[in-house]
The first five atom37 places (N, CA, C, CB, O) and aatype in JSON, in Angstrom:
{
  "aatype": [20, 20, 20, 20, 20, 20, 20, 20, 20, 20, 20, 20, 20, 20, 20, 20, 20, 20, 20, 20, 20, 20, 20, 20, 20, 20, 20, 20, 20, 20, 20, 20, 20, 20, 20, 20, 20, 20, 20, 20, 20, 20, 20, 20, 20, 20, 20, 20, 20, 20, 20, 20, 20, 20, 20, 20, 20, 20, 20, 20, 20, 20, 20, 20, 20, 20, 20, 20, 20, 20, 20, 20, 20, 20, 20, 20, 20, 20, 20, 20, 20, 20, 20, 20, 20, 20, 20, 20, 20, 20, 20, 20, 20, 20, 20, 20, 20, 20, 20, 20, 20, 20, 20, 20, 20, 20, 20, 20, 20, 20, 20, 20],
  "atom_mask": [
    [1, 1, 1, 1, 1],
    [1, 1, 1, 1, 1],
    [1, 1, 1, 1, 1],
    [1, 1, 1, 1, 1],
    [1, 1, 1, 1, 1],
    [1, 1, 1, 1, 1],
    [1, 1, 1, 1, 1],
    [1, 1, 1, 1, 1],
    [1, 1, 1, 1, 1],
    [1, 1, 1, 1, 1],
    [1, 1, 1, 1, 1],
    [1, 1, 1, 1, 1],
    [1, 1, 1, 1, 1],
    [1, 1, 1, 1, 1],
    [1, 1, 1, 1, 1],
    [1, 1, 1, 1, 1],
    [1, 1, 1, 1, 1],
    [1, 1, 1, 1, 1],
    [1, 1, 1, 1, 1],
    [1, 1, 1, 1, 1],
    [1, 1, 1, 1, 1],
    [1, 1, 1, 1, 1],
    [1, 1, 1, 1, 1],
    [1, 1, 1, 1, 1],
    [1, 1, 1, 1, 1],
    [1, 1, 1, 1, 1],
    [1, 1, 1, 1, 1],
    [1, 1, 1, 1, 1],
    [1, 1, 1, 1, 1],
    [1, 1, 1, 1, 1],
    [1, 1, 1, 1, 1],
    [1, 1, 1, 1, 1],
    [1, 1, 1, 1, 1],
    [1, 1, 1, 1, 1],
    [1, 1, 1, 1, 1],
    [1, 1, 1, 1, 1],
    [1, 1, 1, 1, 1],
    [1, 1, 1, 1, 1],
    [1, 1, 1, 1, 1],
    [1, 1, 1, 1, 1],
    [1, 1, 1, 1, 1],
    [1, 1, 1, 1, 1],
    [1, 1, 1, 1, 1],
    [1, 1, 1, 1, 1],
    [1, 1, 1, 1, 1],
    [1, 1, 1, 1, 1],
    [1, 1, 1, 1, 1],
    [1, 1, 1, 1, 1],
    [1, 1, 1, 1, 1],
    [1, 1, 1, 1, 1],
    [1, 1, 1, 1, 1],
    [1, 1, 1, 1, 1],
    [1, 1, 1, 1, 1],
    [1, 1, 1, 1, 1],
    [1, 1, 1, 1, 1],
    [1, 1, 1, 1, 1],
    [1, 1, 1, 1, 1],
    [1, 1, 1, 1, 1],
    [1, 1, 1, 1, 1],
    [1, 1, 1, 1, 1],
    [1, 1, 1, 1, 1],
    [1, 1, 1, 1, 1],
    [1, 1, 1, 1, 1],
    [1, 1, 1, 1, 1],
    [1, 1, 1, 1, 1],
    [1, 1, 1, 1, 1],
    [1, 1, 1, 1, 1],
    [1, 1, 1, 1, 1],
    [1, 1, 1, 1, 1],
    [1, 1, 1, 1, 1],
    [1, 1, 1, 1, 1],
    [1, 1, 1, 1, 1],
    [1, 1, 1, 1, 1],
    [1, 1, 1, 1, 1],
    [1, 1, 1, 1, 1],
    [1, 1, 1, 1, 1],
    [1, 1, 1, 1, 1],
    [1, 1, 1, 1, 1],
    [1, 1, 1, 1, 1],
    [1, 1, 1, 1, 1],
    [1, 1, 1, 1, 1],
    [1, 1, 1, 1, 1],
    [1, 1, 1, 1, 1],
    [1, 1, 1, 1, 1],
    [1, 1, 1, 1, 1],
    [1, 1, 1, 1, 1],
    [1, 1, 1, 1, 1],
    [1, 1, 1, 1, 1],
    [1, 1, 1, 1, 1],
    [1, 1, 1, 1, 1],
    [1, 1, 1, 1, 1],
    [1, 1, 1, 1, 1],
    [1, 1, 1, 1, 1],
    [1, 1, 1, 1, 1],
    [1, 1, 1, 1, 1],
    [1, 1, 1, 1, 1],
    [1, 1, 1, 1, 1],
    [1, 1, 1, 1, 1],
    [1, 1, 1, 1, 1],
    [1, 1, 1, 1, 1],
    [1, 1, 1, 1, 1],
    [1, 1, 1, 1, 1],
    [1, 1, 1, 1, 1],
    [1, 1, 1, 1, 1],
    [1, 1, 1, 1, 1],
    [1, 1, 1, 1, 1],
    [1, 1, 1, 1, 1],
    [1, 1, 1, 1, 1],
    [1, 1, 1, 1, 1],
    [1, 1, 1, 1, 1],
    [1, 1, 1, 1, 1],
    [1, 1, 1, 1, 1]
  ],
  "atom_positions": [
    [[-28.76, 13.17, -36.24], [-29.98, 13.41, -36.98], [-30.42, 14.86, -36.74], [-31.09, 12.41, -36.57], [-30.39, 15.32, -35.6]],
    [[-30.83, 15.55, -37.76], [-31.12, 17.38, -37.79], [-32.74, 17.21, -37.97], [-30.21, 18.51, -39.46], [-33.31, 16.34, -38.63]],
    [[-33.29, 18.2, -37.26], [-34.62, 18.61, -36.93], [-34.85, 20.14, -38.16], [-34.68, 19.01, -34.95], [-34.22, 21.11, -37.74]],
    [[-35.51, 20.37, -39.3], [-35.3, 21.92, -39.43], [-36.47, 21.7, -39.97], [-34.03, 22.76, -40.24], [-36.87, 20.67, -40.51]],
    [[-37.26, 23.12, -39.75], [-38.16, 24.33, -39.69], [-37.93, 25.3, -40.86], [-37.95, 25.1, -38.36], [-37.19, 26.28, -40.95]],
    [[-38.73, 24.76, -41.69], [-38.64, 26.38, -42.9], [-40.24, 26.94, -42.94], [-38.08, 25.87, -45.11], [-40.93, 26.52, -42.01]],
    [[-40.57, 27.41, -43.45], [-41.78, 27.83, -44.67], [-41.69, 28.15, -45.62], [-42.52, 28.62, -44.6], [-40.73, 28.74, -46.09]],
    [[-43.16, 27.68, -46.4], [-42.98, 27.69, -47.84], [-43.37, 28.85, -48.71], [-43.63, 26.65, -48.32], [-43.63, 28.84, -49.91]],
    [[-43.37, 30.04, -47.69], [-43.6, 31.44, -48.6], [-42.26, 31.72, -48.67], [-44.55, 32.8, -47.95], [-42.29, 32.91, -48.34]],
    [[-41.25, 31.49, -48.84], [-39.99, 32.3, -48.37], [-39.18, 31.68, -49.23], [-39.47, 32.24, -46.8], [-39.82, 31.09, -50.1]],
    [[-37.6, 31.53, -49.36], [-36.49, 30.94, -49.59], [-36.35, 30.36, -48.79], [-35.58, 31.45, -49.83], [-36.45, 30.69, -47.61]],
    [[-35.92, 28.76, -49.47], [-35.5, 27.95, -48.43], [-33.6, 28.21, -48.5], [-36.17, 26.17, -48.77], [-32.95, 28.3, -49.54]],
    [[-33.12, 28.27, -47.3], [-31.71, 28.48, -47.03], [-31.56, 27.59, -45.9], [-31.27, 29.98, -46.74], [-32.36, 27.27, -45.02]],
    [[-30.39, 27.28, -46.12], [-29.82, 26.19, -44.44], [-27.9, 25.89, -44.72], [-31.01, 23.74, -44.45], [-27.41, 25.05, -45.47]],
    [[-27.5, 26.43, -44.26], [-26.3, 26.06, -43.76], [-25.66, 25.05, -42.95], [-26.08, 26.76, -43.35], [-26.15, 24.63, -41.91]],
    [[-24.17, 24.54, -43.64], [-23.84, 23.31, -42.37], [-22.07, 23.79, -42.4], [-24.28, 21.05, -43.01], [-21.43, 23.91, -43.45]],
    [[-21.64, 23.96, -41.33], [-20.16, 24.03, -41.26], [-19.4, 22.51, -41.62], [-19.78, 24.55, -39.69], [-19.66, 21.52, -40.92]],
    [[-18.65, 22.45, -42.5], [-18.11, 21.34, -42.89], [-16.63, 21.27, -42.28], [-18.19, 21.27, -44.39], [-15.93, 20.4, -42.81]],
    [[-16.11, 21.9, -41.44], [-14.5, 22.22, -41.03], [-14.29, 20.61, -41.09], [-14.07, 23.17, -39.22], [-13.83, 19.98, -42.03]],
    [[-14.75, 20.12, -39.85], [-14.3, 18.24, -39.83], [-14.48, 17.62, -41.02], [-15.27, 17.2, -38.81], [-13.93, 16.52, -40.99]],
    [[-14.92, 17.8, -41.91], [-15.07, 17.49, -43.11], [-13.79, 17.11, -43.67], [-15.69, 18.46, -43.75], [-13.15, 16.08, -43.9]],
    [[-13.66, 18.87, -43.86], [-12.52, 19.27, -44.83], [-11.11, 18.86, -44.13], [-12.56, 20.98, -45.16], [-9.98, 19.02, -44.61]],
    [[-11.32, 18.5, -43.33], [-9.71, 17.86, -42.87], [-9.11, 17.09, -43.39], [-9.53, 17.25, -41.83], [-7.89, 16.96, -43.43]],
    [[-10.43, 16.12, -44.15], [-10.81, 14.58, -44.5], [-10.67, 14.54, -45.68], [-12.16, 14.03, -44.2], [-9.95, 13.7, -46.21]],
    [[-11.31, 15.42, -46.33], [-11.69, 15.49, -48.13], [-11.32, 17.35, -48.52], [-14.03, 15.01, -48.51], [-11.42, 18.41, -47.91]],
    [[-10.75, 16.79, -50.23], [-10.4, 18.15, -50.86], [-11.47, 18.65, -50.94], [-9.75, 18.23, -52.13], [-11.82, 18.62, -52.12]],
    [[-12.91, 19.56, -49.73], [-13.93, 19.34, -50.37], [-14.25, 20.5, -51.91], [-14.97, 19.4, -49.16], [-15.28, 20.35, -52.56]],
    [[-13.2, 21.56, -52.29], [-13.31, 21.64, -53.45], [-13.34, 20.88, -54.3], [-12.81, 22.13, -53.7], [-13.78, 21.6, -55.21]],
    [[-13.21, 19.97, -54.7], [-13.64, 18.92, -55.82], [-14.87, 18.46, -55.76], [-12.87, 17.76, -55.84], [-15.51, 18.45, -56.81]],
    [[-15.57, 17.91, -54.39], [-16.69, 17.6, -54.27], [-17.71, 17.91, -54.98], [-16.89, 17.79, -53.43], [-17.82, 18.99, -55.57]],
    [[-18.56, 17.0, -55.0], [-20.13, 17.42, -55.73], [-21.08, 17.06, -54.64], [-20.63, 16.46, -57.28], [-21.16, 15.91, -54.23]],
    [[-21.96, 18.27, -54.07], [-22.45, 18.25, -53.14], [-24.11, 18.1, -53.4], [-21.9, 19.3, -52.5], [-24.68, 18.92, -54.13]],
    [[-24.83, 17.06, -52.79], [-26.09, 16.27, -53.16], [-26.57, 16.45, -51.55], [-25.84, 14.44, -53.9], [-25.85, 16.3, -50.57]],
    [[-28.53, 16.95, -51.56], [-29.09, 16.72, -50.89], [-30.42, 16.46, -51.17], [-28.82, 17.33, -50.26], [-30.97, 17.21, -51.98]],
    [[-30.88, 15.79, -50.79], [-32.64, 15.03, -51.21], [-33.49, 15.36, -50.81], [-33.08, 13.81, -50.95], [-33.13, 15.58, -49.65]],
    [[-34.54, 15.61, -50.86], [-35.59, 15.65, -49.92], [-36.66, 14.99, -50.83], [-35.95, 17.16, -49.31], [-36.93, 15.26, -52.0]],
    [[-37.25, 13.93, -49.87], [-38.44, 12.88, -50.04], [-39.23, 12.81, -49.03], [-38.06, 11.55, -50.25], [-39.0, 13.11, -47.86]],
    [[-40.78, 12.14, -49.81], [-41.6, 12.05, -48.56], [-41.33, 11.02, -46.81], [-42.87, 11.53, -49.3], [-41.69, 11.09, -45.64]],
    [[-40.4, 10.06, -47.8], [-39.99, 9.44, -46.25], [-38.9, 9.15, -46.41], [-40.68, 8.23, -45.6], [-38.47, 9.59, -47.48]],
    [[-37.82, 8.28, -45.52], [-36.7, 8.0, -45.91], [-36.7, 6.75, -47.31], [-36.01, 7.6, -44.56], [-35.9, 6.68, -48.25]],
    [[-37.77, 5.97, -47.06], [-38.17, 4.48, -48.48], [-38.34, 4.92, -49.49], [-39.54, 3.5, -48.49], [-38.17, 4.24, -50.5]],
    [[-38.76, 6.34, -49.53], [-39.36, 6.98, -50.86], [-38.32, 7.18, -51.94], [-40.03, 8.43, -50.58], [-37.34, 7.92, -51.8]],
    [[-38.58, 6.53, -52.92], [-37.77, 6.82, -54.36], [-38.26, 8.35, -55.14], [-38.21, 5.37, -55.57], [-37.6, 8.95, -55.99]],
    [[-39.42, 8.71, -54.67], [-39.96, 10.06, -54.83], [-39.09, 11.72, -54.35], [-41.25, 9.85, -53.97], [-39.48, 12.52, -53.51]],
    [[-38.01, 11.79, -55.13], [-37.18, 12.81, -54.61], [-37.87, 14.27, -55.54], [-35.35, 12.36, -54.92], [-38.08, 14.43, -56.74]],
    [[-38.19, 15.6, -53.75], [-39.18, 16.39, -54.18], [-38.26, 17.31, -54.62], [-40.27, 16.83, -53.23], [-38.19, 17.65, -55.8]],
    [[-37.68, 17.65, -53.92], [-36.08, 18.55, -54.39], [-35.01, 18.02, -54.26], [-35.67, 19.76, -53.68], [-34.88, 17.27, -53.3]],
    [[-34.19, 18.16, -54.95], [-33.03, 17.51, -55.25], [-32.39, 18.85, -55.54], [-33.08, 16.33, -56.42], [-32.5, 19.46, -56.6]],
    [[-31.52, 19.33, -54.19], [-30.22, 20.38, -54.34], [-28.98, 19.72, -54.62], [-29.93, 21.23, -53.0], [-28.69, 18.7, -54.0]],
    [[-28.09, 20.25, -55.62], [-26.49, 19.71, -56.18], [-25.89, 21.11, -56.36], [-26.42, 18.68, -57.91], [-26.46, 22.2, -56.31]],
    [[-24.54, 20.8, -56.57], [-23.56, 21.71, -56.54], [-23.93, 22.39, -58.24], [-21.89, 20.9, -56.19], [-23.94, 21.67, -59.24]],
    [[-24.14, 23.46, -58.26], [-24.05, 23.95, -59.26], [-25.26, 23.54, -60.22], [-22.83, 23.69, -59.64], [-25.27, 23.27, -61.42]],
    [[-26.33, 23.6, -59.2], [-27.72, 23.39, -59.68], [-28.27, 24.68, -60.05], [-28.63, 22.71, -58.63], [-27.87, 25.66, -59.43]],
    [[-29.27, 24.84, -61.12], [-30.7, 25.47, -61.59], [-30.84, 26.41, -60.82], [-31.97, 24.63, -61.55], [-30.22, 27.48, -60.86]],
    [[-31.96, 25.98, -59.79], [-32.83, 26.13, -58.81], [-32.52, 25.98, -57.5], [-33.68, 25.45, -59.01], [-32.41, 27.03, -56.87]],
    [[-32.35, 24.86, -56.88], [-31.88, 24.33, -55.75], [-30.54, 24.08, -55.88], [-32.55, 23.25, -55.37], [-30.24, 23.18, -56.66]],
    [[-29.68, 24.66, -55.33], [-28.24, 24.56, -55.26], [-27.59, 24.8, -54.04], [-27.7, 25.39, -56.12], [-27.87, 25.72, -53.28]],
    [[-26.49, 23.72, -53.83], [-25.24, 23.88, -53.17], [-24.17, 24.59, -53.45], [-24.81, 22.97, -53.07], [-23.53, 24.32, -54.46]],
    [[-23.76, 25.72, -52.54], [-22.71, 25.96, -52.79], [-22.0, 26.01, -51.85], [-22.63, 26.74, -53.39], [-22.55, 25.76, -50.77]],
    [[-20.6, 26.34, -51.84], [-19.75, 25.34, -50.78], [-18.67, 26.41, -50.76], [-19.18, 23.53, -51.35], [-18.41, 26.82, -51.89]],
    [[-17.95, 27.0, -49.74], [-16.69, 27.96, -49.36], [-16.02, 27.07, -49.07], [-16.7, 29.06, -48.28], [-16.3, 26.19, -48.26]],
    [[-14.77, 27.2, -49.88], [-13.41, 26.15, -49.53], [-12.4, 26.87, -48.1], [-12.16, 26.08, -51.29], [-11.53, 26.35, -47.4]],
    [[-13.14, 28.57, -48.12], [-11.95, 29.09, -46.75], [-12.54, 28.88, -46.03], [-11.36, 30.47, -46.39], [-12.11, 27.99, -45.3]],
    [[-13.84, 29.44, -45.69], [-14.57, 29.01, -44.12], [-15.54, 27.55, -44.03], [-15.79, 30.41, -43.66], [-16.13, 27.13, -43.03]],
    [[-15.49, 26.88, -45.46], [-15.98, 25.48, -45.42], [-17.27, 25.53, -44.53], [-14.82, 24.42, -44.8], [-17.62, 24.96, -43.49]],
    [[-17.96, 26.65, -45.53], [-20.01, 26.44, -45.34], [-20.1, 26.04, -46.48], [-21.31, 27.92, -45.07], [-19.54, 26.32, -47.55]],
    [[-21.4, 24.86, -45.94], [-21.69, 24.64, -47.3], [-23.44, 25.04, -47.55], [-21.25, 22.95, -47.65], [-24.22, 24.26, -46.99]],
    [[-23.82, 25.72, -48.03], [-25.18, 26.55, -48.31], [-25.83, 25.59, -49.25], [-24.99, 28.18, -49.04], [-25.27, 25.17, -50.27]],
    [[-27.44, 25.14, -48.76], [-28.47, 24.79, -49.97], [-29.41, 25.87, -49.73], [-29.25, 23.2, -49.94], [-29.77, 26.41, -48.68]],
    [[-29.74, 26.07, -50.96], [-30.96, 27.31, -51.49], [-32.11, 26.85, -52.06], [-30.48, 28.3, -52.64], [-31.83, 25.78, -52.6]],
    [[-33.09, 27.08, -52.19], [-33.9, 26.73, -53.26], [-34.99, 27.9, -53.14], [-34.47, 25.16, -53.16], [-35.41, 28.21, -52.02]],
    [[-35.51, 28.63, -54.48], [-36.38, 29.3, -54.78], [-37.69, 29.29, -54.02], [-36.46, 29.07, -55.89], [-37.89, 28.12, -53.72]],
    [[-38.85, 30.19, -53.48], [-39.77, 29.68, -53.33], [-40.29, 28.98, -54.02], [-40.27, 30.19, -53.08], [-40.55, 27.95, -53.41]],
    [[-40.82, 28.93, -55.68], [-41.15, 27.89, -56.22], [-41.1, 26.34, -56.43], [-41.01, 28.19, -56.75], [-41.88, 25.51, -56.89]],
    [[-39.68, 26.3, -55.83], [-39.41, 24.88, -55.42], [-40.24, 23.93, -54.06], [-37.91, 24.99, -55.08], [-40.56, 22.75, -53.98]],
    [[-40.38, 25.05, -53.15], [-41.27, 24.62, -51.7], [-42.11, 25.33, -51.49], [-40.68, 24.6, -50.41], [-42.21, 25.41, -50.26]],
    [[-43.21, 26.25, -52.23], [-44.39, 26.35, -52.1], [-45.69, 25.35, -52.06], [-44.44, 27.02, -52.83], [-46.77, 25.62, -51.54]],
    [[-45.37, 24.31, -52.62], [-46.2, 23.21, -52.49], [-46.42, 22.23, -50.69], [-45.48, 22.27, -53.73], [-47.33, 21.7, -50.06]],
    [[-45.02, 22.45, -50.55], [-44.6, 21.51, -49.37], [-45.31, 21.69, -48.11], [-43.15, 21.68, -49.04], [-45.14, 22.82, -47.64]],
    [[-46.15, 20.82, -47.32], [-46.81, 21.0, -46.35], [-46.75, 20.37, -45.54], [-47.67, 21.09, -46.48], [-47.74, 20.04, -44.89]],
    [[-45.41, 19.93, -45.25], [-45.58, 18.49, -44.4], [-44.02, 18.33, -43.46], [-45.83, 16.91, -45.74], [-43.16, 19.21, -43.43]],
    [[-43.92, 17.09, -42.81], [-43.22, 16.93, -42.31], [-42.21, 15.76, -43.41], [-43.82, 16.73, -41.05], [-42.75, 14.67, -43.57]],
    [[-41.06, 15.94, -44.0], [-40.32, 15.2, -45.43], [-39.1, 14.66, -44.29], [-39.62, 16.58, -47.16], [-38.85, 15.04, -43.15]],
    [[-38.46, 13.57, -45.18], [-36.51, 13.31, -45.15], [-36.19, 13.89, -45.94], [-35.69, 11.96, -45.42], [-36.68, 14.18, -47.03]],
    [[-34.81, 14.27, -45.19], [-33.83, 14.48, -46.07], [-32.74, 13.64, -45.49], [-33.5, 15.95, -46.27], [-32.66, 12.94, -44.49]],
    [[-31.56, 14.1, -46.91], [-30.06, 13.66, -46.17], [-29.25, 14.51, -47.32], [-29.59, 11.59, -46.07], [-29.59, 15.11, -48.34]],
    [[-27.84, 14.22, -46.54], [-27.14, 15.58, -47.54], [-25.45, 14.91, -47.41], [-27.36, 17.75, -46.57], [-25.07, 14.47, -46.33]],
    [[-24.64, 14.91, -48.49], [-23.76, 14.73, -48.74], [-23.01, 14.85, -49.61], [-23.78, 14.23, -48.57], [-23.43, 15.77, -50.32]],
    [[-21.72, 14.3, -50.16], [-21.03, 14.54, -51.64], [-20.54, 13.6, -51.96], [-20.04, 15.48, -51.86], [-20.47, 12.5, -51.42]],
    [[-20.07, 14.07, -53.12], [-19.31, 12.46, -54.38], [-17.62, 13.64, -54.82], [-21.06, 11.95, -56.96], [-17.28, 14.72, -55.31]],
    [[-17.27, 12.83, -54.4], [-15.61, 13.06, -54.8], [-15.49, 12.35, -56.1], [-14.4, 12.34, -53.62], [-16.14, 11.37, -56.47]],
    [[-14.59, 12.97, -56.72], [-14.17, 12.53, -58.61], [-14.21, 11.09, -58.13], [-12.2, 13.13, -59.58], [-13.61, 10.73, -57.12]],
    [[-14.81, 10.42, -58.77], [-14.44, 8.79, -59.11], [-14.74, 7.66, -57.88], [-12.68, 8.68, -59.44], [-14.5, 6.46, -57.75]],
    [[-15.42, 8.77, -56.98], [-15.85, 7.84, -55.74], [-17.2, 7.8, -55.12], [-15.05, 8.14, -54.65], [-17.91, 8.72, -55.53]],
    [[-17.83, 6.95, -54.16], [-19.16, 7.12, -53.93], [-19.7, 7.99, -53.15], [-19.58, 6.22, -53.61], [-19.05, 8.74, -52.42]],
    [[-21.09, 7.95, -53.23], [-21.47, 9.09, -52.19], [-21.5, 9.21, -50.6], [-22.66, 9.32, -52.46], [-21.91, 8.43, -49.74]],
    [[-21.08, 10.12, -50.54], [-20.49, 10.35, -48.63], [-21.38, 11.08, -48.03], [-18.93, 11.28, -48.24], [-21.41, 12.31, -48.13]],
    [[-22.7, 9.97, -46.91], [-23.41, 10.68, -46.36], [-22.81, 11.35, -45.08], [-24.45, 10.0, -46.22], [-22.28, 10.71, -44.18]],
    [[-22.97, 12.86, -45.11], [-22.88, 13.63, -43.88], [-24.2, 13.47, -42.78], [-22.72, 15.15, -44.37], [-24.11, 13.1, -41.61]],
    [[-25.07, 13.74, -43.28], [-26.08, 13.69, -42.0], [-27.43, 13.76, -42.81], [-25.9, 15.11, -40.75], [-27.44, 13.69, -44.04]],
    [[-28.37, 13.87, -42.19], [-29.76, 13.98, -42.39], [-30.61, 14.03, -41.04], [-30.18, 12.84, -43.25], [-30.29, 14.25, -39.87]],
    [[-32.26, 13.63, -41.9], [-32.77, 13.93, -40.85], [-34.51, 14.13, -41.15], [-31.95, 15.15, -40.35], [-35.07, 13.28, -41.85]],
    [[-35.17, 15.1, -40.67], [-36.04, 15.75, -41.18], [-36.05, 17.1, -41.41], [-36.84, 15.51, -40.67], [-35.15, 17.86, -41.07]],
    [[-37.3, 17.49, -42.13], [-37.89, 18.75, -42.54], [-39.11, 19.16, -42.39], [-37.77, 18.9, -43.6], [-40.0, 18.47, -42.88]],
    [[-39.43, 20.26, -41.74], [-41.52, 20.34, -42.1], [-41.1, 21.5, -42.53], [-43.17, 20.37, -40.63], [-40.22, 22.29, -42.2]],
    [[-42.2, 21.39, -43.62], [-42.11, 22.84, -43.8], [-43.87, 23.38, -43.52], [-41.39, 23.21, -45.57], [-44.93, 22.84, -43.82]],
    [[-43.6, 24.48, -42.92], [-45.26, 25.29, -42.7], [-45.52, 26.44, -43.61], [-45.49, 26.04, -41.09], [-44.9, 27.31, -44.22]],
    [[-47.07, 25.93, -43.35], [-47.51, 26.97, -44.26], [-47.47, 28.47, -43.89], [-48.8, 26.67, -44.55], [-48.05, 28.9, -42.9]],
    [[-46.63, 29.4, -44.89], [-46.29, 30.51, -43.96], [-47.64, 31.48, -44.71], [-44.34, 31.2, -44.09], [-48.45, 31.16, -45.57]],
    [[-47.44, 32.79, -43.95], [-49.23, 33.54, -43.84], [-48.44, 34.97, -44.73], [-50.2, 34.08, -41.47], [-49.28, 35.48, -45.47]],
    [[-47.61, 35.41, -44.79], [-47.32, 36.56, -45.42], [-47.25, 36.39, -47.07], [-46.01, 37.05, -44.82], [-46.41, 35.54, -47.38]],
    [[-47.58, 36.68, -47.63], [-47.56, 36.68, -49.47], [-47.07, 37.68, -50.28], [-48.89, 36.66, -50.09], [-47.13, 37.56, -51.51]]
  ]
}
């Protein structure tokens, strides 16, 4: 379970090394999904990062197998709290493979 710390004046960025991963799965093919809701019960998903998203996006290095979520400040300027998340992928034709989760707070940051 992951503990992370952002604020919501800024870009949200967070990295995860996937090496053990990729031992496992082609993870180039993957489609990479992470949630964030007010609790783990919540059907209320506030951002929703995917591979080759908008706004909030995953993207994923097949040589050094990081896989990066981003999201705009506009996406977490609102956010004031302590949220779940969880983060994983869907391989062509198969279900979704949770890697990990956890929480998030994000604080209110003071620079504008």
């Amino acid at each position: 379970m992951l503990t992370l710390t952002a604020y919501n004046n800024e870009r949200f960025q967070w990295s995860q090394n996937l090496t053990a991963w990729a031992g496992v799965y082609n993870l180039a093919l993957a489609t990479f999904r992470m949630h964030v809701r007010p609790d783990p019960t919540s059907s209320n998903v506030l951002i929703e990062f995917v591979t080759g998203g908008a706004d909030a996006v995953i993207l994923y290095d097949n040589t050094s197998h990081i896989m990066v979520a981003s999201a705009p400040i506009s996406k977490v300027q609102n956010l004031k709290s302590t949220y779940a998340f969880d983060f994983g992928f869907t391989m062509p034709g198969g279900e979704f493979e949770r890697i990990d989760g956890g929480t998030i707070e994000f604080k209110q940051g003071v620079t504008r």
